[in-house]
C-alpha positions as CSV (number, residue, x, y, z in Angstrom):
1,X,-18.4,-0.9,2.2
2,X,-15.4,-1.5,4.1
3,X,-13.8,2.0,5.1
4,X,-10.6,2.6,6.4
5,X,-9.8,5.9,8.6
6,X,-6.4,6.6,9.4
7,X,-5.1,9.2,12.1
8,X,-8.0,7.7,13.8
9,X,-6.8,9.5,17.0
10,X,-6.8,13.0,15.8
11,X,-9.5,15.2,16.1
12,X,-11.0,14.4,13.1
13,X,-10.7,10.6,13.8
14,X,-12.1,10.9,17.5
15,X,-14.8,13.0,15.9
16,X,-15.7,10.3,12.9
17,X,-15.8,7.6,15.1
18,X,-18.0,9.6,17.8
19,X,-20.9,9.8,14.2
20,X,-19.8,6.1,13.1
21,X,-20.9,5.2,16.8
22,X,-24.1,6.6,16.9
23,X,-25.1,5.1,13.3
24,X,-23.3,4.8,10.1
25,X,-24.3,2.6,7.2
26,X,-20.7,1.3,6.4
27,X,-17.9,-0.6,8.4
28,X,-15.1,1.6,9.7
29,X,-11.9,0.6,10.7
30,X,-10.2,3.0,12.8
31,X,-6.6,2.8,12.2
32,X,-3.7,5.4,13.8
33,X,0.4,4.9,13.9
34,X,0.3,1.6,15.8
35,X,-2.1,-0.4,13.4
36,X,-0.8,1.1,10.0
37,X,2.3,3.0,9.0
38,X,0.8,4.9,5.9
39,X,4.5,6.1,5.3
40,X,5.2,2.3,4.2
41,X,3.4,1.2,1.1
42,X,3.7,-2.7,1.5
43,X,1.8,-1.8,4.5
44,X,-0.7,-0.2,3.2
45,X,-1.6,-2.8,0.8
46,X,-1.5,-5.4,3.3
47,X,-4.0,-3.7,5.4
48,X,-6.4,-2.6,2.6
49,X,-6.1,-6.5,1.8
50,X,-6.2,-8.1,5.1
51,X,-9.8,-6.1,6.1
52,X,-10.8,-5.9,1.7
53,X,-11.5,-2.1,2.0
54,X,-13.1,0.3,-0.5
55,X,-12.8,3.4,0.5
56,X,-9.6,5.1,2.8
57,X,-10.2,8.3,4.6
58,X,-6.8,9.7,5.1
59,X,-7.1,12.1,8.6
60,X,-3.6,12.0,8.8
61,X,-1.2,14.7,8.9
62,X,1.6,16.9,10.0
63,X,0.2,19.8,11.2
64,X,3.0,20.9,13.5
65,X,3.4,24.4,11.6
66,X,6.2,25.4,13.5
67,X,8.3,22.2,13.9
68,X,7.6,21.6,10.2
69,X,10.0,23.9,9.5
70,X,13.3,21.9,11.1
71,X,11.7,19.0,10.3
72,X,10.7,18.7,6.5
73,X,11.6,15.2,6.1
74,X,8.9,13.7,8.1
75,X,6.8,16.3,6.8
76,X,6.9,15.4,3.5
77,X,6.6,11.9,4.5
78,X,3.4,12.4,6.4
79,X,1.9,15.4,4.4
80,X,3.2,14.2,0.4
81,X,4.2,10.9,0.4
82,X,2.0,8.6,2.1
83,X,-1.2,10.5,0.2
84,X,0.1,9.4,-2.5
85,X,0.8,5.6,-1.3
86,X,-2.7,5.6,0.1
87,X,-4.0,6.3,-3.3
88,X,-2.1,4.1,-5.0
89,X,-3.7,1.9,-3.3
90,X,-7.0,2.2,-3.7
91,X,-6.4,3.1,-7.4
92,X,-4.9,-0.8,-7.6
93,X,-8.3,-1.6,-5.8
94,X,-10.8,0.7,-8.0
95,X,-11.6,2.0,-4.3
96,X,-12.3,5.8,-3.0
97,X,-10.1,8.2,-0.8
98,X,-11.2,10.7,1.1
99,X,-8.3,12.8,2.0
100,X,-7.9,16.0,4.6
101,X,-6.5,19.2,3.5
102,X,-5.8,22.3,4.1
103,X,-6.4,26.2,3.6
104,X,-2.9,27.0,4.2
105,X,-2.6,25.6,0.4
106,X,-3.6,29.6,0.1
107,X,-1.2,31.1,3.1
108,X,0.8,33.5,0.4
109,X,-2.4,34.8,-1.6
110,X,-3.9,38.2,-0.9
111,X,-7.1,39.8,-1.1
112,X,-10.0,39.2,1.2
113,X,-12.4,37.3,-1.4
114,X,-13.3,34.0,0.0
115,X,-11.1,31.1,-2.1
116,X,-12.6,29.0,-4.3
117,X,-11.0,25.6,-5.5
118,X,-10.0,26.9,-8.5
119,X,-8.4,29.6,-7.1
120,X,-4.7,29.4,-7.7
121,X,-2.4,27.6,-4.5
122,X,0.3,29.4,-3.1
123,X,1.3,27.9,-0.4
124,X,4.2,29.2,2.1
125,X,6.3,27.5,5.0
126,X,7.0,23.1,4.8
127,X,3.5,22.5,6.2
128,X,0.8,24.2,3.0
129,X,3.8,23.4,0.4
130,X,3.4,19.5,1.9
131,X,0.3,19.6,2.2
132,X,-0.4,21.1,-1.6
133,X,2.2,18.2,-2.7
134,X,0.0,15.8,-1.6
135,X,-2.9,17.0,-3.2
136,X,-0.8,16.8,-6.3
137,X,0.4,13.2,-5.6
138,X,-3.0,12.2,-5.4
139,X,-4.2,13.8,-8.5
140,X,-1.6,12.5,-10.4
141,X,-2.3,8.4,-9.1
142,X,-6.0,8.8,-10.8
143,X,-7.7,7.6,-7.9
144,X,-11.3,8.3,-7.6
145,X,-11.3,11.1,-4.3
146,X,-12.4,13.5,-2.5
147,X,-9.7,16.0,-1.2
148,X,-11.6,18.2,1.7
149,X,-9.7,21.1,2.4
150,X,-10.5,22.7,5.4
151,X,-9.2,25.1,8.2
152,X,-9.3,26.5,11.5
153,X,-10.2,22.9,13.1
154,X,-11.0,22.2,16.8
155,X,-12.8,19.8,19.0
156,X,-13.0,18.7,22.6
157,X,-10.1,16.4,22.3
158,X,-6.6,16.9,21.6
159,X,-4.2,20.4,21.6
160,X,-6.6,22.9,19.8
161,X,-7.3,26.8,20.0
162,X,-10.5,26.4,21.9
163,X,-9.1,24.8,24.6
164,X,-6.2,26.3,25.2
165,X,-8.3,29.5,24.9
166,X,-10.2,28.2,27.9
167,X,-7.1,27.5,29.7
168,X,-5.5,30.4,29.2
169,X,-8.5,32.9,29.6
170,X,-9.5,31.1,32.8
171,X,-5.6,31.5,34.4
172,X,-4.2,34.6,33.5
173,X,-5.6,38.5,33.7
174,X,-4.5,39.7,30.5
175,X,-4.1,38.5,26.9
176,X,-3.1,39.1,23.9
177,X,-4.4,37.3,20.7
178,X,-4.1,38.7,17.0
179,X,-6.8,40.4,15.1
180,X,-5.3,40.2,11.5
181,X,-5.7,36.7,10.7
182,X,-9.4,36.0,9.3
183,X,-10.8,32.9,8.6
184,X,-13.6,31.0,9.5
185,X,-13.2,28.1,12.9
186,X,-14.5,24.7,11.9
187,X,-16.0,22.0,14.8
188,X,-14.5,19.0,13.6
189,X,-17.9,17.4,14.5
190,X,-19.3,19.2,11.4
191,X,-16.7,18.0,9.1
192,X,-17.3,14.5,10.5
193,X,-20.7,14.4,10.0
194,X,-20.4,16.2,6.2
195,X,-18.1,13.1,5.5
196,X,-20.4,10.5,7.1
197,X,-23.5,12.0,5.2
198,X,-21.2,12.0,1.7
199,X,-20.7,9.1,2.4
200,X,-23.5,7.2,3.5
201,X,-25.9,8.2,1.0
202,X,-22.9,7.2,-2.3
203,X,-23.2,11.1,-3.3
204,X,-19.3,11.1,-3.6
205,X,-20.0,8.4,-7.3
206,X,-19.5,10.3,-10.3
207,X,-18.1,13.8,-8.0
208,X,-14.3,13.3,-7.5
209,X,-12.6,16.8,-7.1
210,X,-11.4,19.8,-4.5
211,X,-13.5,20.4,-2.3
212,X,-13.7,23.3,0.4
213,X,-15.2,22.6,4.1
214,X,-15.5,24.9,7.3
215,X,-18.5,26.2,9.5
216,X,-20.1,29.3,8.2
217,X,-19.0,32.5,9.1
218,X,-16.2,34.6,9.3
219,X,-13.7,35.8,12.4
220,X,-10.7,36.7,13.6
221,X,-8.1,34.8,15.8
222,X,-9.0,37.9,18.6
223,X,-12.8,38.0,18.0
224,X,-12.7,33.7,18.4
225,X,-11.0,34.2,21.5
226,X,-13.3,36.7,22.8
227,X,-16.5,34.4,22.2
228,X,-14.5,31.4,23.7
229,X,-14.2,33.4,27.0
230,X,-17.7,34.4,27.0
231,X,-19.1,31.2,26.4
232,X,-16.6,29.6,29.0
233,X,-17.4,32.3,31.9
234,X,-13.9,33.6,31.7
235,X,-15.2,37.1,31.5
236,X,-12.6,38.5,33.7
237,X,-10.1,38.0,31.5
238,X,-8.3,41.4,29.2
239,X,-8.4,40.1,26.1
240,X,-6.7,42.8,23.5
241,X,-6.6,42.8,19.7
242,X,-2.3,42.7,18.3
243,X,-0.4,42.3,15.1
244,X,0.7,39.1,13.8
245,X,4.4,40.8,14.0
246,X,4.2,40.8,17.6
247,X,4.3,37.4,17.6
248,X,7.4,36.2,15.9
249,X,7.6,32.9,13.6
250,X,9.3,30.8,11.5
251,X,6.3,31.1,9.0
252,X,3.6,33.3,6.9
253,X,0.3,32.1,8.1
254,X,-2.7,33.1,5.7
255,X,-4.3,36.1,6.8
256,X,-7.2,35.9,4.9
257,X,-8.0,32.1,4.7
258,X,-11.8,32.3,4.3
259,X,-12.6,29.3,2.0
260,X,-16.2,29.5,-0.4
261,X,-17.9,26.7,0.2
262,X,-20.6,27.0,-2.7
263,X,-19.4,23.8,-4.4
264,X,-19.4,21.3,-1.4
265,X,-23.1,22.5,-0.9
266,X,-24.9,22.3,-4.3
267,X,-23.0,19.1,-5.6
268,X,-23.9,17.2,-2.1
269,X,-26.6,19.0,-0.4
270,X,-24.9,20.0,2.7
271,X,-26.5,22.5,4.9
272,X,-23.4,23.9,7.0
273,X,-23.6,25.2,10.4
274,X,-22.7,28.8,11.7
275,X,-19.3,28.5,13.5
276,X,-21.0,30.6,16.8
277,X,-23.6,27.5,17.0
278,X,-20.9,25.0,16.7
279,X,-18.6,26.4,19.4
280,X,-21.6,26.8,21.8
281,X,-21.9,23.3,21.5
282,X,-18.3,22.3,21.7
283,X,-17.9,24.4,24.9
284,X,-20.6,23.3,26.7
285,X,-19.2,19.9,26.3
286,X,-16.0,21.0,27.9
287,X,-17.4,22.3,30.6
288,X,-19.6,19.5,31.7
289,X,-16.3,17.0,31.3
């Protein structure tokens, strides 16, 4: 198969092509604003032509939660309307898209019961209502797809919690990071590798649907922090538990975005790592860079 990644330099992108590198089965071709403007849909189709592809996964996204607040039009562009044009797409061409979501699809929902695909969305702030929208314009094109929602994501490359974390915790003497916000972190090398092994083995034929994806476990923003210190040697560093209030912002994050990832594992297999392994490993690399 011919398979097409856009937001190829994201964290997810860097992380797929890191896997596609050391041994996939298909041919990737690793797209990111320069080679393809998934916000035009002439475009699209002339780059699904031009290289015959079969399969789009979309790693694209505006996940600016903040600015997506002043800036909803390219939001919605981004986040709702290019899913949609991607799937288009590959609906003309009877191909497969693997698209990138999100747990703030959840961010208004209470109770501390981890969220299953079928749970109701209530998404608040531009970013999860975008992001939900896009889910939706997919569903409604009839392409065959995989929508991966996931949360919490890091890696060693780009802006991420981890390594600002390790900036942060290195440089100052005290800080504060909030403890009511639970959720699970998620190495983006995990979610690369799920996708790669979906993939290379066809198990996504005859299982279109919602699926949810994160490393096992479950944390808090504070108690993530605290192993990121440890694990980077920055030991000397007063890290202290706060509210969310004490931090004002333009939007409700979930506090409780723990996602059940029972599904993803019986229909495909998937054996999941803890999030504590995975950050071991992602540290360590930052370290020795």
């Amino acid at each position: 198969m011919n398979i097409l990644v856009t937001g190829a330099n994201g964290q997810l992108g860097r992380c797929l092509r890191d896997r596609v590198e050391a041994g996939a089965v298909d041919n990737y071709i690793f797209t990111d604003r320069v080679e393809l403007d998934i916000t035009s849909p002439d475009e699209i189709v002339r780059v699904v032509t031009d290289h015959n592809v079969d399969m789009i996964i979309n790693c694209a996204a505006y996940t600016d939660v903040e600015r997506a607040e002043d800036d909803e039009s390219t939001a919605r562009l981004i986040n709702s309307d290019a899913p949609g044009y991607l799937a288009e797409a590959m609906k003309a061409r009877g191909g497969w898209l693997i698209h990138i979501s999100t747990d703030y699809v959840f961010g208004g929902n209470t109770g501390n019961t981890p969220r299953g695909e079928d749970e109701p969305e209530n998404p608040t702030g531009v970013y999860g209502v975008t992001k939900l929208d896009g889910e939706k314009a997919i569903e409604r094109s009839g392409v065959d797809a995989l929508i991966l929602r996931t949360a919490w994501l890091y890696s060693e490359y780009g802006k991420n919690f981890v390594k600002t974390m390790m900036r942060l915790t290195a440089d100052r003497p005290h800080l504060n990071v909030v403890f009511d916000q639970t959720g699970t972190p998620t190495y983006a090398r995990d979610l690369a590798e799920a996708i790669i092994s979906i993939v290379d083995r066809r198990l996504f034929i005859d299982h279109a649907g919602v699926y949810h994806y994160t490393d096992e476990g479950v944390t808090s923003w504070y108690d993530f922090a605290c192993a990121i210190a440890a694990l980077a040697g920055n030991d000397r560093c007063d890290i202290q538990p706060c509210h969310s209030y004490e931090f004002p912002s333009k939007v409700i994050r979930p506090s409780y975005s723990v996602l059940d990832k029972t599904k993803i594992k019986t229909t495909f297999g998937i054996k999941i790592p803890h999030w504590a392994t995975s950050l071991a490993d992602c540290v360590d690399k930052l370290k020795n860079e």
